[in-house]
PDB file of N, CA, C and O in Angstrom:
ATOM      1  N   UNK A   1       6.711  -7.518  33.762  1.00  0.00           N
ATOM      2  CA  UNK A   1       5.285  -7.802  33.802  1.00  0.00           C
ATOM      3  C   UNK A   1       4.953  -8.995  32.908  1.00  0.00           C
ATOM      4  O   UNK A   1       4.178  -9.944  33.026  1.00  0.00           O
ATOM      5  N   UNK A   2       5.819  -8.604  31.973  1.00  0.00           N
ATOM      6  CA  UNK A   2       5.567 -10.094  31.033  1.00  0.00           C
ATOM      7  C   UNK A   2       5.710 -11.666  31.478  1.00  0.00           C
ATOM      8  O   UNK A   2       5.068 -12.712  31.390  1.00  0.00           O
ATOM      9  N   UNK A   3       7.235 -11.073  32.134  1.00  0.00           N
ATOM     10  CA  UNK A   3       7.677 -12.260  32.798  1.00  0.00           C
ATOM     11  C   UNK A   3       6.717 -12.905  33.879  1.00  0.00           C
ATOM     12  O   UNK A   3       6.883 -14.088  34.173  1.00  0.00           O
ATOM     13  N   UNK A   4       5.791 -12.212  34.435  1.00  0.00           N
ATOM     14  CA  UNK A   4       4.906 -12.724  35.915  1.00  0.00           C
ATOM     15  C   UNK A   4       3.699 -13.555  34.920  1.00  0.00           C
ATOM     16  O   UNK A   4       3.421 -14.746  35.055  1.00  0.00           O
ATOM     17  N   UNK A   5       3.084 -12.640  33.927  1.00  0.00           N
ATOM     18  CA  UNK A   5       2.168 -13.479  33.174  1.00  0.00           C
ATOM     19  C   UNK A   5       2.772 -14.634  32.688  1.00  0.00           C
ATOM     20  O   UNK A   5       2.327 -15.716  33.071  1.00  0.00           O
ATOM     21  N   UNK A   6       3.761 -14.593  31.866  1.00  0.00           N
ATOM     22  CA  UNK A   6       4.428 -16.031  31.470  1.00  0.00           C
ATOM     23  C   UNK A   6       4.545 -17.136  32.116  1.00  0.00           C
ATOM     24  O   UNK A   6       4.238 -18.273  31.758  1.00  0.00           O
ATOM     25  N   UNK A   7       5.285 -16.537  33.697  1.00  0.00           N
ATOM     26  CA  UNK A   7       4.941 -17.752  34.349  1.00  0.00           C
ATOM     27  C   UNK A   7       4.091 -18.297  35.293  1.00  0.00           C
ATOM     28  O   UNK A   7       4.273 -19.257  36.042  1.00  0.00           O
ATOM     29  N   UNK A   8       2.986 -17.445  35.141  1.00  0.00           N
ATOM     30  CA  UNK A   8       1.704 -17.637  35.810  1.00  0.00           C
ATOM     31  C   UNK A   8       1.158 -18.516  34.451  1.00  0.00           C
ATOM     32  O   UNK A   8       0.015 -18.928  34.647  1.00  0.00           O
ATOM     33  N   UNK A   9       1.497 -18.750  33.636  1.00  0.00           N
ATOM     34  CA  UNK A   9       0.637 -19.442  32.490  1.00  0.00           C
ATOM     35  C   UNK A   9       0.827 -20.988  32.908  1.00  0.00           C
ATOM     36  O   UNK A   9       0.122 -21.967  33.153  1.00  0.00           O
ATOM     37  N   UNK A  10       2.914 -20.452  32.811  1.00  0.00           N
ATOM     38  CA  UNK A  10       3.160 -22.120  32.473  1.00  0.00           C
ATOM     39  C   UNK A  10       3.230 -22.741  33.418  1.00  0.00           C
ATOM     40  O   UNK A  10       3.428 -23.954  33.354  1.00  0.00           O
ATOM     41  N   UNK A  11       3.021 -21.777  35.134  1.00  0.00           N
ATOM     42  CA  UNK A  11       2.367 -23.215  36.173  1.00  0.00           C
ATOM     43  C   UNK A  11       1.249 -23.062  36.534  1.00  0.00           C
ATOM     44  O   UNK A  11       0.860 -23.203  37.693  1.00  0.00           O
ATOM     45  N   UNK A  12       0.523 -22.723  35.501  1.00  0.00           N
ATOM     46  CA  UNK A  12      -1.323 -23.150  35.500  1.00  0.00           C
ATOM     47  C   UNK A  12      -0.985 -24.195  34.659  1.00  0.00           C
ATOM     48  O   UNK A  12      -1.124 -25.268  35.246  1.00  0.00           O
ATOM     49  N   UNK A  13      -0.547 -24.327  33.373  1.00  0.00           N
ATOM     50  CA  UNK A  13      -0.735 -25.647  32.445  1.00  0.00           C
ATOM     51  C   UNK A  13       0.445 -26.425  33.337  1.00  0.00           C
ATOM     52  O   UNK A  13       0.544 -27.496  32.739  1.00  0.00           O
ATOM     53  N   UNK A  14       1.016 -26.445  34.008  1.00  0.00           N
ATOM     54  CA  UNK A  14       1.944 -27.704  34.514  1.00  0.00           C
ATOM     55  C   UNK A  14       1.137 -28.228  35.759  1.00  0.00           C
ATOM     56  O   UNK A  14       1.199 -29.349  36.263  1.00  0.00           O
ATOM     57  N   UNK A  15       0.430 -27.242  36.104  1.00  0.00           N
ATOM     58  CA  UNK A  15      -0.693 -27.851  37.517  1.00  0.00           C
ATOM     59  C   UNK A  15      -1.957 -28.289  37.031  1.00  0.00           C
ATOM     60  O   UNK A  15      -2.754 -28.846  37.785  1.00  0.00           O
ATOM     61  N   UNK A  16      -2.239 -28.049  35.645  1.00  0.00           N
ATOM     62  CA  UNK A  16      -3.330 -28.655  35.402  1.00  0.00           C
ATOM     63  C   UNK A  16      -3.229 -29.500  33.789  1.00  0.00           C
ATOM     64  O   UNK A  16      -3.952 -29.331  32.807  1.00  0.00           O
ATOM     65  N   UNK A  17      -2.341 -30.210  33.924  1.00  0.00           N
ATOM     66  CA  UNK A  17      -1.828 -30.906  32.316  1.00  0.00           C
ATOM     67  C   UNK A  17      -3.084 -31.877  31.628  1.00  0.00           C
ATOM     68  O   UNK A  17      -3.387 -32.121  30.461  1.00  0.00           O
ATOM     69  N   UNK A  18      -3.789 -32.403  33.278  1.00  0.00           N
ATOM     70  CA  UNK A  18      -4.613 -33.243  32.780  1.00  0.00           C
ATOM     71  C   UNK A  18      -6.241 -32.572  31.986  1.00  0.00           C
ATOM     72  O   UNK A  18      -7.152 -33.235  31.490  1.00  0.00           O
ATOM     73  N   UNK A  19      -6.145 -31.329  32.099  1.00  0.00           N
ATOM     74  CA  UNK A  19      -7.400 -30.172  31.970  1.00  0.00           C
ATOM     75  C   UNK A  19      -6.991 -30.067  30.579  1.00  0.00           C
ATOM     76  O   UNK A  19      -6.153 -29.218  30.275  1.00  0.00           O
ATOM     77  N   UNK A  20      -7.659 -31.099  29.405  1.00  0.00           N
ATOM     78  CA  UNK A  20      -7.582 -31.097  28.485  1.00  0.00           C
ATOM     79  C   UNK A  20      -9.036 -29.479  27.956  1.00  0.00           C
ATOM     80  O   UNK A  20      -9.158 -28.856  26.901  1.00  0.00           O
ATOM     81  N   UNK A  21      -9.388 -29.436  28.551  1.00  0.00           N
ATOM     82  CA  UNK A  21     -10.497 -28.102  28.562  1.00  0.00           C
ATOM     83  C   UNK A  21      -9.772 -26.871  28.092  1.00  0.00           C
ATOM     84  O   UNK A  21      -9.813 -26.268  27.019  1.00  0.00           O
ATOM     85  N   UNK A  22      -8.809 -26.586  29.679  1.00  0.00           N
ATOM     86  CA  UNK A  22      -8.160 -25.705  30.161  1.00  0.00           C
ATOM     87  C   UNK A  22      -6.931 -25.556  28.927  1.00  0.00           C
ATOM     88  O   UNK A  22      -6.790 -24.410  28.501  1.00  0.00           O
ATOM     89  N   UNK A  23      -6.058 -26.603  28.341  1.00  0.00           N
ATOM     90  CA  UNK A  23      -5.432 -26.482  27.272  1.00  0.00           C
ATOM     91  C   UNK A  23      -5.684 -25.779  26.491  1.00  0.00           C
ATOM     92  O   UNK A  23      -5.155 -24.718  26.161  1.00  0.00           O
ATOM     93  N   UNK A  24      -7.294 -26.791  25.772  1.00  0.00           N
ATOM     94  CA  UNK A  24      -7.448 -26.346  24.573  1.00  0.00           C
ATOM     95  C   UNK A  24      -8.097 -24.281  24.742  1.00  0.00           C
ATOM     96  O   UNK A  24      -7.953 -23.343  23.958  1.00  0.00           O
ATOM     97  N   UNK A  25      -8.522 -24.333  25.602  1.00  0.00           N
ATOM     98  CA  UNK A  25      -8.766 -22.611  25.421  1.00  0.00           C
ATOM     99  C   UNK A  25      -7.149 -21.634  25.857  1.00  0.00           C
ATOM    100  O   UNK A  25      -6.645 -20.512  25.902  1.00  0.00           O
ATOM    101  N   UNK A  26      -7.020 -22.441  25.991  1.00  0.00           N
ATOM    102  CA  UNK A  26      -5.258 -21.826  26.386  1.00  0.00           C
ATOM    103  C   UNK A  26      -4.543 -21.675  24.842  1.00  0.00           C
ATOM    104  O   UNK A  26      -3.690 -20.790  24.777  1.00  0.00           O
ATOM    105  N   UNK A  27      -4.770 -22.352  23.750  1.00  0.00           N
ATOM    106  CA  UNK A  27      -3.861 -22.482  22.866  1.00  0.00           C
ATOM    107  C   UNK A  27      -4.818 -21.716  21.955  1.00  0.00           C
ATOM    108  O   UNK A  27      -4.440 -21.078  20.972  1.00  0.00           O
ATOM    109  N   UNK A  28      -6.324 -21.848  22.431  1.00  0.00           N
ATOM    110  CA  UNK A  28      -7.486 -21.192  21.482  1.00  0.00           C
ATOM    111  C   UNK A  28      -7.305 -19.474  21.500  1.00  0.00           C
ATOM    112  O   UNK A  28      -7.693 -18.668  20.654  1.00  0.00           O
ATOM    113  N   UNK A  29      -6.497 -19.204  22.915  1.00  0.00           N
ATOM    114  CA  UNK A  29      -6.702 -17.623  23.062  1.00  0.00           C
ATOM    115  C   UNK A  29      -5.312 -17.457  22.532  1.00  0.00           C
ATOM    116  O   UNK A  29      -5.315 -16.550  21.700  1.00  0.00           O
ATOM    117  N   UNK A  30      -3.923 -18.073  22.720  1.00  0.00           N
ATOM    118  CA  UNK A  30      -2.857 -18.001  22.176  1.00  0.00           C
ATOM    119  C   UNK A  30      -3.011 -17.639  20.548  1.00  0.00           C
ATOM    120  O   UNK A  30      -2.632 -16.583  20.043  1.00  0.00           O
ATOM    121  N   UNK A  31      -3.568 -18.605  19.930  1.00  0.00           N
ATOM    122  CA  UNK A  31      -4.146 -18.238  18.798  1.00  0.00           C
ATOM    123  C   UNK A  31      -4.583 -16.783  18.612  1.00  0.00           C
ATOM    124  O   UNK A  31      -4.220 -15.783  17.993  1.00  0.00           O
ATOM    125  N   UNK A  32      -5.381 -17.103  19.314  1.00  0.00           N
ATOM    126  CA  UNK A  32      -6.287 -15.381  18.787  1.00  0.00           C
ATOM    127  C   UNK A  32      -5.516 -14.223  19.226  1.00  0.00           C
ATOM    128  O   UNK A  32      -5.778 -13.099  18.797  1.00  0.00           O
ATOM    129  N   UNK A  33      -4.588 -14.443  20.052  1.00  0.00           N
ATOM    130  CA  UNK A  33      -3.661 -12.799  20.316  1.00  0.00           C
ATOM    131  C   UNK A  33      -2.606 -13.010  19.173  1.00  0.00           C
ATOM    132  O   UNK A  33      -2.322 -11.982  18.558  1.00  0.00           O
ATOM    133  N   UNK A  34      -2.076 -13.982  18.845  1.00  0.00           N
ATOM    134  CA  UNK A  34      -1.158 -14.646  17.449  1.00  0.00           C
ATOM    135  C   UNK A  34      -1.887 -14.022  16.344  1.00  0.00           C
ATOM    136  O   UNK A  34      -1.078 -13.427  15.633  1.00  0.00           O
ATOM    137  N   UNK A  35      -3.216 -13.904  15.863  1.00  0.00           N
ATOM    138  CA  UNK A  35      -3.381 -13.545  14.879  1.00  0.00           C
ATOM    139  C   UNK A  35      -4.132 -12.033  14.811  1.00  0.00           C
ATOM    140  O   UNK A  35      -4.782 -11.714  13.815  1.00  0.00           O
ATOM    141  N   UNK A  36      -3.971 -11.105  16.016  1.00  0.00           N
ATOM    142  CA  UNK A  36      -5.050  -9.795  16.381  1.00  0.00           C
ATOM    143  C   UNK A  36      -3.531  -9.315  16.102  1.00  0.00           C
ATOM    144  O   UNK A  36      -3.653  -8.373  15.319  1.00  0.00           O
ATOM    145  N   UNK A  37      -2.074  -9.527  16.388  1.00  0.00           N
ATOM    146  CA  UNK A  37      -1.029  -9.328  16.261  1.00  0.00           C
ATOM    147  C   UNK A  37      -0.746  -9.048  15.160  1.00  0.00           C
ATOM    148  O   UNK A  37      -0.304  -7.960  14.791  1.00  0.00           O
ATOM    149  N   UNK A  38      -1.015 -10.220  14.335  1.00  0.00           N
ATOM    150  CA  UNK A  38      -0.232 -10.280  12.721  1.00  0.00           C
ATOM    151  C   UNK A  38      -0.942  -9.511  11.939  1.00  0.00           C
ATOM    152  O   UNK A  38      -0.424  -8.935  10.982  1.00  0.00           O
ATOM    153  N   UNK A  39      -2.422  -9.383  12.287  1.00  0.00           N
ATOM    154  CA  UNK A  39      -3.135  -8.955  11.400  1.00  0.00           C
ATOM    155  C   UNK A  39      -3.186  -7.207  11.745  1.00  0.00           C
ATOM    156  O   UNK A  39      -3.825  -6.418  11.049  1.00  0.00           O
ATOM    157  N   UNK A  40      -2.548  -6.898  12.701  1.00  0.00           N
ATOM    158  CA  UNK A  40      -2.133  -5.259  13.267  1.00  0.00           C
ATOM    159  C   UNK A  40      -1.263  -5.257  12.243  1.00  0.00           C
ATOM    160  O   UNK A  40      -1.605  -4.709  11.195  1.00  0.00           O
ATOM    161  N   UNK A  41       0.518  -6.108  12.399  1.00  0.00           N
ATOM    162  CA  UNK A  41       1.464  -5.816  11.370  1.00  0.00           C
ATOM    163  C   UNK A  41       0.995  -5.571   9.974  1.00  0.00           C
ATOM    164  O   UNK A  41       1.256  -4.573   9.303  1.00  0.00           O
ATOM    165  N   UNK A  42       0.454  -6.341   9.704  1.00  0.00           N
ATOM    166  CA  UNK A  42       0.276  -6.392   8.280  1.00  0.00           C
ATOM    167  C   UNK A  42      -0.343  -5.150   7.508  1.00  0.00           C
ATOM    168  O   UNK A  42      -0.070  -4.639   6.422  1.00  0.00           O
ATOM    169  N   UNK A  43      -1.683  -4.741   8.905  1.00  0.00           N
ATOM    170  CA  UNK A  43      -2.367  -3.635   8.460  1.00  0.00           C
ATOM    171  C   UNK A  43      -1.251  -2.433   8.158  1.00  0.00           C
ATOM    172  O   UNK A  43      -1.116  -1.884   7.064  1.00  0.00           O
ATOM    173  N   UNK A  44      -0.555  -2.169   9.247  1.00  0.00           N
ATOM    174  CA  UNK A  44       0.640  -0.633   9.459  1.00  0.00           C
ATOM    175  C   UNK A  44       1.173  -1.122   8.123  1.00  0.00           C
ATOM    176  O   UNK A  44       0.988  -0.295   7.231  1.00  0.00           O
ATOM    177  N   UNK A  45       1.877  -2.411   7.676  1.00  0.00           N
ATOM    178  CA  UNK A  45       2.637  -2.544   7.015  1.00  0.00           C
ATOM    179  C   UNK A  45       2.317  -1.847   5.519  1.00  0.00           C
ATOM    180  O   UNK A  45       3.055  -1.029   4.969  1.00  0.00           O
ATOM    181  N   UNK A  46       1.335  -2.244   5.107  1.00  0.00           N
ATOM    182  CA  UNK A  46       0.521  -1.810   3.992  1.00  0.00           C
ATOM    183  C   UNK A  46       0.368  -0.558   3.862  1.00  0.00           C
ATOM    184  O   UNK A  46       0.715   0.205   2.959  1.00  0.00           O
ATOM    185  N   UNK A  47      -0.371  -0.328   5.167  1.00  0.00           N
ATOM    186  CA  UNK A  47      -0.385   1.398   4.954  1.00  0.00           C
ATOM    187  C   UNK A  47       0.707   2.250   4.902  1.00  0.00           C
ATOM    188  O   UNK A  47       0.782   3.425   4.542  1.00  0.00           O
ATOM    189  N   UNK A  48       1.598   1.424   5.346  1.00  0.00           N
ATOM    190  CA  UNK A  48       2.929   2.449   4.870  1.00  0.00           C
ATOM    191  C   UNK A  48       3.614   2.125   3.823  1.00  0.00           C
ATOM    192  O   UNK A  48       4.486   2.873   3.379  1.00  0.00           O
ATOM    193  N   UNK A  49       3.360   1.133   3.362  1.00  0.00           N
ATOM    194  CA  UNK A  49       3.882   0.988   1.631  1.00  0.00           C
ATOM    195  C   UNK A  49       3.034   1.674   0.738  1.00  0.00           C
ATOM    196  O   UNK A  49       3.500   1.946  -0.368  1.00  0.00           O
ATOM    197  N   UNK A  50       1.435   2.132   1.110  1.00  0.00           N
ATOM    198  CA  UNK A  50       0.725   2.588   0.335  1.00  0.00           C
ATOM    199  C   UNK A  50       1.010   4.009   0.326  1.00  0.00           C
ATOM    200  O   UNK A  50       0.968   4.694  -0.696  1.00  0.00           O
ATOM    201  N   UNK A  51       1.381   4.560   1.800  1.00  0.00           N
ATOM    202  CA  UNK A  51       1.735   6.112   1.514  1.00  0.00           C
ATOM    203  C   UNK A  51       2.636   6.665   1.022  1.00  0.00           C
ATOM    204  O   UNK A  51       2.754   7.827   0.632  1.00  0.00           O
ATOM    205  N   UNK A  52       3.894   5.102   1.031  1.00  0.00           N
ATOM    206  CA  UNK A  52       5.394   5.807   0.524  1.00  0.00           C
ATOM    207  C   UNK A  52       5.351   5.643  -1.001  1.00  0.00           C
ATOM    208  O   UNK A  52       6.136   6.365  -1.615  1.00  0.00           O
ATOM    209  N   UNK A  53       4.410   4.646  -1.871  1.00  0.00           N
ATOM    210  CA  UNK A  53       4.402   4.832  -3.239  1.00  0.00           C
ATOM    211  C   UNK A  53       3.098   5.464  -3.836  1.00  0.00           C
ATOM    212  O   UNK A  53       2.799   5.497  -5.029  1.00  0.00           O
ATOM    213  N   UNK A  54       2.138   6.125  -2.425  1.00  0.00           N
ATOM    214  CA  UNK A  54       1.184   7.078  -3.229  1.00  0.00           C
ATOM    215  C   UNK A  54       2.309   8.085  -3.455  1.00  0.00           C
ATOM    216  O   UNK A  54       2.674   8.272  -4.616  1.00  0.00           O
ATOM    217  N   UNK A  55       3.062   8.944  -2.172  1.00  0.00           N
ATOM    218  CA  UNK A  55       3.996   9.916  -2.173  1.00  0.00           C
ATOM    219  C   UNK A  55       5.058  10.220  -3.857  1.00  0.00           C
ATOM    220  O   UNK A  55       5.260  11.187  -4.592  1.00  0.00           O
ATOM    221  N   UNK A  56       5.601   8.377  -3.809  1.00  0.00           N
ATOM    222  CA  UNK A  56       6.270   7.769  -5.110  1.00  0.00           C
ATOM    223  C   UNK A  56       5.613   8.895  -5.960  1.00  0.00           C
ATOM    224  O   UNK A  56       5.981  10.032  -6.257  1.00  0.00           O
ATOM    225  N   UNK A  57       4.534   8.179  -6.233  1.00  0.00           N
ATOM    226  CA  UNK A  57       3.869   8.367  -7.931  1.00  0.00           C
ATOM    227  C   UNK A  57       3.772   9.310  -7.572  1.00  0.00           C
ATOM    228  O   UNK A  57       4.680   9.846  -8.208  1.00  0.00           O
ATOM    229  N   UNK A  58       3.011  10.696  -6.507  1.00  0.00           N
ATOM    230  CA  UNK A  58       2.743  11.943  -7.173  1.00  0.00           C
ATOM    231  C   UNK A  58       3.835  12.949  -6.957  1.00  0.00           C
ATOM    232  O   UNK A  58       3.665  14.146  -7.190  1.00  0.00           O
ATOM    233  N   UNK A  59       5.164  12.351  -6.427  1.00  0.00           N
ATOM    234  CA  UNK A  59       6.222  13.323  -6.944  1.00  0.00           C
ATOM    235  C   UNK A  59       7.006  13.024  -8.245  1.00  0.00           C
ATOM    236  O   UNK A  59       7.896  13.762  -8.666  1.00  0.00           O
ATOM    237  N   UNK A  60       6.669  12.068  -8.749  1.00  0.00           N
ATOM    238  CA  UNK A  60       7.323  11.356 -10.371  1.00  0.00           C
ATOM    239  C   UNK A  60       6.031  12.350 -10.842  1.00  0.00           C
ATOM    240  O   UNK A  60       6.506  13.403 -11.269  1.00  0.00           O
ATOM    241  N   UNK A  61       5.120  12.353 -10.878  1.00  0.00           N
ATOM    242  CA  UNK A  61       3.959  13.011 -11.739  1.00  0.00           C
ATOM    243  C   UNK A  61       4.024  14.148 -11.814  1.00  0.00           C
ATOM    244  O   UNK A  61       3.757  14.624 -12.917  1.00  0.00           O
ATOM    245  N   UNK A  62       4.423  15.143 -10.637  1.00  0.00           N
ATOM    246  CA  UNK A  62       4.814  16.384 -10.692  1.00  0.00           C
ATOM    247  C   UNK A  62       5.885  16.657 -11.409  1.00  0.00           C
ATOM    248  O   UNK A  62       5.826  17.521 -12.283  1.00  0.00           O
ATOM    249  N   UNK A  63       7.151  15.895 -11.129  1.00  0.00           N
ATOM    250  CA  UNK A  63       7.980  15.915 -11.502  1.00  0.00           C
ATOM    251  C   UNK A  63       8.654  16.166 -13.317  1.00  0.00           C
ATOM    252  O   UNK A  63       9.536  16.812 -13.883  1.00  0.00           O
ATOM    253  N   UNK A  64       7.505  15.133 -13.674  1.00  0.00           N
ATOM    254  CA  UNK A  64       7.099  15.417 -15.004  1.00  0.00           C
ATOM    255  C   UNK A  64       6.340  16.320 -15.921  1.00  0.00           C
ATOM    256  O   UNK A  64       6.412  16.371 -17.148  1.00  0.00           O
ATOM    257  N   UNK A  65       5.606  17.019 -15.112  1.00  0.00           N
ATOM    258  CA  UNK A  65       5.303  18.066 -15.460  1.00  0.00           C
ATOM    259  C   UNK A  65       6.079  19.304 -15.531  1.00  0.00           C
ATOM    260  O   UNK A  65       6.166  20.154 -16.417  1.00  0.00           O
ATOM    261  N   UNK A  66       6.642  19.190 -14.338  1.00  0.00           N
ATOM    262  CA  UNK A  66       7.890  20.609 -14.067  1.00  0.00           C
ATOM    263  C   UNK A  66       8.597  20.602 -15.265  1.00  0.00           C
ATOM    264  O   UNK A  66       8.732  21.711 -15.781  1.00  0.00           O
ATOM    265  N   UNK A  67       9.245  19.338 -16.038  1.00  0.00           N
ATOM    266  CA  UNK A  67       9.934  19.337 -17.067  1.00  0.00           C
ATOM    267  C   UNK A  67       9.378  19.730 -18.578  1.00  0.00           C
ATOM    268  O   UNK A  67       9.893  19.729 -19.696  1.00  0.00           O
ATOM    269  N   UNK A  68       8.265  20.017 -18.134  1.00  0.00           N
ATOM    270  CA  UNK A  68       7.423  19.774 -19.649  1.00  0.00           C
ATOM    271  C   UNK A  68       7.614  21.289 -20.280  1.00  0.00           C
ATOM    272  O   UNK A  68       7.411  22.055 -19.337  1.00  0.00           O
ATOM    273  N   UNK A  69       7.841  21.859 -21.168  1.00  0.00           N
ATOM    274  CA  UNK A  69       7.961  23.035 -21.470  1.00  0.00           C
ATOM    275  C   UNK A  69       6.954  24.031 -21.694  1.00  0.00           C
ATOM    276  O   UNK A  69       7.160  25.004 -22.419  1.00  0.00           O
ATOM    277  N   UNK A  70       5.555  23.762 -20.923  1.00  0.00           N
ATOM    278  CA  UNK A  70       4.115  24.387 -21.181  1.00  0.00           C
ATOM    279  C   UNK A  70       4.888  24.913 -19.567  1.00  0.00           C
ATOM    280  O   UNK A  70       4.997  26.099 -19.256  1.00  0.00           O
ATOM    281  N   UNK A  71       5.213  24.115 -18.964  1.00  0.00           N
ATOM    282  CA  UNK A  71       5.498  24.887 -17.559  1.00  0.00           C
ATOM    283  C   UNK A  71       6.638  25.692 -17.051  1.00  0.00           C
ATOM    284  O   UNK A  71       6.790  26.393 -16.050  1.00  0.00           O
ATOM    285  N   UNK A  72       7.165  25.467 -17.755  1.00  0.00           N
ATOM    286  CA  UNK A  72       8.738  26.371 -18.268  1.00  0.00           C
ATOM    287  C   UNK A  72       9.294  27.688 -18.826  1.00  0.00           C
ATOM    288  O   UNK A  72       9.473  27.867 -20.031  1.00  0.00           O
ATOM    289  N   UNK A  73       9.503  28.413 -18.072  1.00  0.00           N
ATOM    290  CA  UNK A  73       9.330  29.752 -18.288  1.00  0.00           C
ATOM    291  C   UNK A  73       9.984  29.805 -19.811  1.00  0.00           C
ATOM    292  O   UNK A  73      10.871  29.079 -20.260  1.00  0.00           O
ATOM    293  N   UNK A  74       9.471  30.588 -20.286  1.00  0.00           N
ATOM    294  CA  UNK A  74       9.757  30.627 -22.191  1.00  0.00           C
ATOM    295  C   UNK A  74      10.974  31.464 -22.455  1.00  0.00           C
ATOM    296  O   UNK A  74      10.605  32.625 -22.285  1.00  0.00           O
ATOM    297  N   UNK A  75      11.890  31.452 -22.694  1.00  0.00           N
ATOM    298  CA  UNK A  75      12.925  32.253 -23.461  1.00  0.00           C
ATOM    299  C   UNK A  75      12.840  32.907 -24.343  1.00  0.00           C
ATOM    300  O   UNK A  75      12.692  32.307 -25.408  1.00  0.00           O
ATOM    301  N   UNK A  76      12.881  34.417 -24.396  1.00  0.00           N
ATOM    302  CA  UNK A  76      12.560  35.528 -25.441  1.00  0.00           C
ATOM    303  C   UNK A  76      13.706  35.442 -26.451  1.00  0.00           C
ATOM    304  O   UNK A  76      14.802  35.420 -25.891  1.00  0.00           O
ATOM    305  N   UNK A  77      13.753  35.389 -27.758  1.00  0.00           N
ATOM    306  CA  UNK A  77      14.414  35.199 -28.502  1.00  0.00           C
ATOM    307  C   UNK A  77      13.713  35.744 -29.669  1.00  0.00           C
ATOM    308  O   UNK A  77      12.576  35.607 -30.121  1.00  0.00           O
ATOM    309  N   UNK A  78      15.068  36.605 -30.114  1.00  0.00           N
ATOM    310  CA  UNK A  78      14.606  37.676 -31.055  1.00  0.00           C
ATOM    311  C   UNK A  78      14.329  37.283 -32.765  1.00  0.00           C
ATOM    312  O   UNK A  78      15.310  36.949 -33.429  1.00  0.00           O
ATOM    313  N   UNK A  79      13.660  37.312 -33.086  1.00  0.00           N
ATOM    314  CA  UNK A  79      13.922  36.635 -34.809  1.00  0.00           C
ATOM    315  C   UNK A  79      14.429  37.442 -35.549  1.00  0.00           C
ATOM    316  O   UNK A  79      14.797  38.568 -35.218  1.00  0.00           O
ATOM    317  N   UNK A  80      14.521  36.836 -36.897  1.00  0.00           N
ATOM    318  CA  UNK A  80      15.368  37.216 -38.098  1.00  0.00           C
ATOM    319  C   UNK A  80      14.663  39.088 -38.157  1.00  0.00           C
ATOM    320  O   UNK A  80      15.144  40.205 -37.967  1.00  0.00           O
ATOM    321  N   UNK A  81      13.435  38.579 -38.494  1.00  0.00           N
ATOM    322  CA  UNK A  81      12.658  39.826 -38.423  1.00  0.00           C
ATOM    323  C   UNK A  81      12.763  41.372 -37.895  1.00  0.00           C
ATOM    324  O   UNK A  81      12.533  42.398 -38.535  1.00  0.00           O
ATOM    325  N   UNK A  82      13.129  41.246 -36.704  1.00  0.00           N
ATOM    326  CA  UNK A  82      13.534  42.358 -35.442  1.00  0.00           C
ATOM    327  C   UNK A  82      14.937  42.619 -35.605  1.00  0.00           C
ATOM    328  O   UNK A  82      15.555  43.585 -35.157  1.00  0.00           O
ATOM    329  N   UNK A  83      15.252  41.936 -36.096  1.00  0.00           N
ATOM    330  CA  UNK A  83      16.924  42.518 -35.703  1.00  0.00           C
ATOM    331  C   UNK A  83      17.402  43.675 -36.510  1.00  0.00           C
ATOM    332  O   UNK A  83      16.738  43.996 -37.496  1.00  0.00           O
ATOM    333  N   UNK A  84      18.415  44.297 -36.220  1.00  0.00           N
ATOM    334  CA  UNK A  84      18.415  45.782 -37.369  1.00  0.00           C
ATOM    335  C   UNK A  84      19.849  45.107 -37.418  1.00  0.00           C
ATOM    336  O   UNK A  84      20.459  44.383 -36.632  1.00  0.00           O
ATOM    337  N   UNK A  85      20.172  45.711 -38.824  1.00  0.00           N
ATOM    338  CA  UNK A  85      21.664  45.126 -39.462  1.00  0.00           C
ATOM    339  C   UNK A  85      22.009  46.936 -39.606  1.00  0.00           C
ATOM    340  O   UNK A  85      21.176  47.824 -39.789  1.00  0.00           O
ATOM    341  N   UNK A  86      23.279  47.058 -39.477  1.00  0.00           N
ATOM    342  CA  UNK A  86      23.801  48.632 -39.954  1.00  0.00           C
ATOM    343  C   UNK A  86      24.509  47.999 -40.890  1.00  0.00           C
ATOM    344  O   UNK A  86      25.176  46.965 -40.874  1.00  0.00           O
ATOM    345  N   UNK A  87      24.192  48.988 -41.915  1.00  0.00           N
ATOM    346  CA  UNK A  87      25.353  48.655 -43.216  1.00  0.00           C
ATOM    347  C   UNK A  87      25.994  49.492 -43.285  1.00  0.00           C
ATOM    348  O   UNK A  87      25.481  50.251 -44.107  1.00  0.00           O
ATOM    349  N   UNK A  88      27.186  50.035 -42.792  1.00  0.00           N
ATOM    350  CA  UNK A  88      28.518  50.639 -42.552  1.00  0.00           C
ATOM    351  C   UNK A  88      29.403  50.778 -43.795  1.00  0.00           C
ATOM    352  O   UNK A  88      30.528  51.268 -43.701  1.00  0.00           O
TER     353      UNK A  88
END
């Protein structure tokens, strides 16, 4: 399909070379699908760098917390206090 538009283009501009008109809106709309294009990439592009280092930071942030010892289950450990000594 591409191929039929393509060359339906380039023997409209080879049948009409002298249609300096016909050119210039030819290269004017080329343009504008050239940049409705780039400016699609760029958008996805972003947004997926933005979700993979929002993702980034809030598993480093969690991450750091998990380690923190307020979140860390506490280890019972008996002191000097509690312990019974037998003197034998």
């Amino acid at each position: 399909m591409c191929n039929i538009i393509y060359i339906s283009i380039l023997q409209a501009i080879y049948k009409d070379v002298n249609s300096k008109a016909y050119l210039l809106r030819l290269s004017s709309f080329l343009i504008y699908i050239y940049t409705i294009v780039h400016l699609i990439y760029f958008f996805f592009s972003i947004q997926f760098l933005t979700v993979v280092l929002f993702w980034f930071m809030i598993n480093n942030f969690l991450w750091s917390f998990k380690n923190r010892s307020c979140f860390t289950q506490k280890k019972k450990v008996m002191s000097d206090s509690s312990e019974i000594f037998c003197h034998c």
